[in-house]
C-alpha positions, 0 to 999 in steps of 0.5 A: 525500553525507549519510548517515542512520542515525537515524530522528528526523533522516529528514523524512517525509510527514505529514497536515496537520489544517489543512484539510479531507482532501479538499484535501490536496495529493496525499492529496485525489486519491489518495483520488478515485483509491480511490474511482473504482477501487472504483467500476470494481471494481464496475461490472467484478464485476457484469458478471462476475456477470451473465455467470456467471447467463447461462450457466445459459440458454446450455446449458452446464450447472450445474458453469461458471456455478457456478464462474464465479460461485464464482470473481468472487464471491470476487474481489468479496468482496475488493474490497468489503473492502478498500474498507470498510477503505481507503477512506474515505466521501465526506462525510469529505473534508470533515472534517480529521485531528486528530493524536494523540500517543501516550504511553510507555505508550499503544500496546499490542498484542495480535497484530495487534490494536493500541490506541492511548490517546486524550487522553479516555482511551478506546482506539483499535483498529486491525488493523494488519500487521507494518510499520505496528506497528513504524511506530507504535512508533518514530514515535509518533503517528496522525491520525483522520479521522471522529467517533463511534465509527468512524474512519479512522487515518493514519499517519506518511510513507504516504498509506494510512488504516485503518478502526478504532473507538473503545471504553472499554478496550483489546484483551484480552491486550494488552501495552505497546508499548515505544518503538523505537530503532536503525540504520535501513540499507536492510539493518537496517531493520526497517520496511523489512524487514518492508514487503518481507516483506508485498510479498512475501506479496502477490505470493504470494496474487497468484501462487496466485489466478492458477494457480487462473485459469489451471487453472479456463481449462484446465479451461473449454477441456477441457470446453467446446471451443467456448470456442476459443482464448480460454481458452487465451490467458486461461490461458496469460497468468495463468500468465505473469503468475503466474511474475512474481509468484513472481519479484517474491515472491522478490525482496522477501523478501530483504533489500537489500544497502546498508548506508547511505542517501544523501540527494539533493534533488529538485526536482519539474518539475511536479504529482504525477498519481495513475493507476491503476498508482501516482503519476507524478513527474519532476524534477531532482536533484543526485549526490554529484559535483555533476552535475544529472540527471533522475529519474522515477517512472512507477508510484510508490507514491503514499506514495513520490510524496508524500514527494518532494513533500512534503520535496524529498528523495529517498532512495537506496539505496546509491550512486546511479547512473544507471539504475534504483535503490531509493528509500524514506524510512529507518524507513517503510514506503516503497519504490519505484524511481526511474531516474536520468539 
């Protein structure tokens, strides 16, 4: 049972500058499958927005159209960003990454503003969160997709791609980042700490966002009973979903118990399908005692699905057992569950 406490002997994921993006395998439909969800987001944010104008004609007043639209159009503006920043146009599938290499003392940070040295000498700026700054200091190197000064940056084991932009100098106030080293457990990893502390954090917006829904139903039904009992189920089911995310919150902010990896190889039994919910993967792996059991990942994280694929091996948190367990890839932002058996 191979346990793992050093980063540089943990194979991961990375993009491949031989061929164009878009025929990367699991990358190319992990970026159709971005672009058909931004495109869904859309087409569901105008139909929201057209149903918020229609209630100035419906005599329910200025205060539910103003809200409707206060409300989606918010929600809009945030989907419009993140698929500025993630997901990239369609003509660049046709490009490939170029792989750059970072010097001892060519990534610097100033906050979340982080500079990256390029080989003709000008800097990379990215706005990066906290584990994807600790990622790039201890993996030291980046792929761009995208020529000029607008480009997309890929980085070390995940499939995800940020919008950033090339200038002549660095970020203002910026300090060296220097190399990082140490034990990578599942409970000391500083990747995978600062990874759950940001699921954590996202599963608290979605919680609030929610409460905010269910309040702005209940609000609706009060003052509007001909609304029926639709609002009520609305409201009751953001509040429901909203404890799950608390829940889910709660959870990630804590750190795993195990101390130590163990690394099973796994043996897909078919293609890596990319859904709306996540990746889907099965196949066949091998326990410490020599048993063939199966394993599946119904909604993975497609980072989690690619690195199976991709190295043939599956990180365990712990013991593996059969059931439900905590998967990953030690030193990356990469977490999932994986069922055994």
């Amino acid at each position: 049972m191979p346990i793992v406490p050093f980063p540089e002997r943990v194979r991961a994921f990375e993009l491949d500058p031989a061929m164009p993006s878009g025929a990367l395998p699991i990358f190319g439909e992990y970026l159709d499958r971005l672009g058909r969800n931004a495109a869904n987001q859309r087409l569901l944010s105008w139909f929201l927005l057209a149903f918020g104008v229609a209630q100035f004609f419906t005599g329910a007043g200025v205060v539910l159209p103003v809200g409707i639209l206060a409300l989606v159009g918010s929600v809009e503006a945030w989907w419009r960003y993140r698929a500025y920043v993630r997901v990239p146009d369609t003509r660049l599938k046709r490009e490939a990454f170029r792989q750059v290499d970072i010097a001892a003392d060519g990534l610097v940070a100033a906050g979340r503003s982080v500079g990256v040295r390029l080989p003709d000498g000008r800097w990379l700026r990215v706005r990066l969160d906290e584990p994807y700054r600790l990622l790039l200091a201890a993996h030291r190197r980046v792929w761009l997709l995208g020529r000029g000064p607008k480009v997309f940056v890929g980085f070390p084991g995940v499939m995800r791609v940020r919008r950033a932009r090339i200038f002549d100098a660095p970020p203002a106030d910026a300090a060296v980042v220097a190399p990082a080293a140490g034990t990578y457990s599942p409970r000391l990893d500083p990747v995978l700490a600062a990874h759950r502390r940001r699921i954590a954090r996202d599963h608290r917006a979605l919680a609030a966002f929610l409460l905010v829904l269910a309040g702005f139903a209940g609000w609706v039904r009060l003052d509007f009973p001909a609304t029926g009992w639709i609002t009520w189920t609305l409201a009751g089911a953001a509040l429901l979903t909203a404890l799950v995310a608390a829940a889910r919150s709660i959870a990630h902010h804590r750190p795993l118990p195990a101390d130590h990896w163990t690394e099973l190889r796994a043996v897909l039994d078919g293609p890596v399908r990319i859904g709306p919910r996540g990746a889907r993967l099965s196949g066949l792996t091998m326990l410490a005692d020599g048993t063939v059991v199966g394993f599946r990942m119904p909604t993975a994280d497609p980072s989690m699905a690619a690195n199976v694929a991709a190295t043939g091996r599956l990180w365990i948190a712990g013991v593996p057992r059969p059931g439900g367990a905590t998967a990953g890839v030690p030193g990356y932002p990469v977490l999932g569950t994986v069922w055994l058996g």
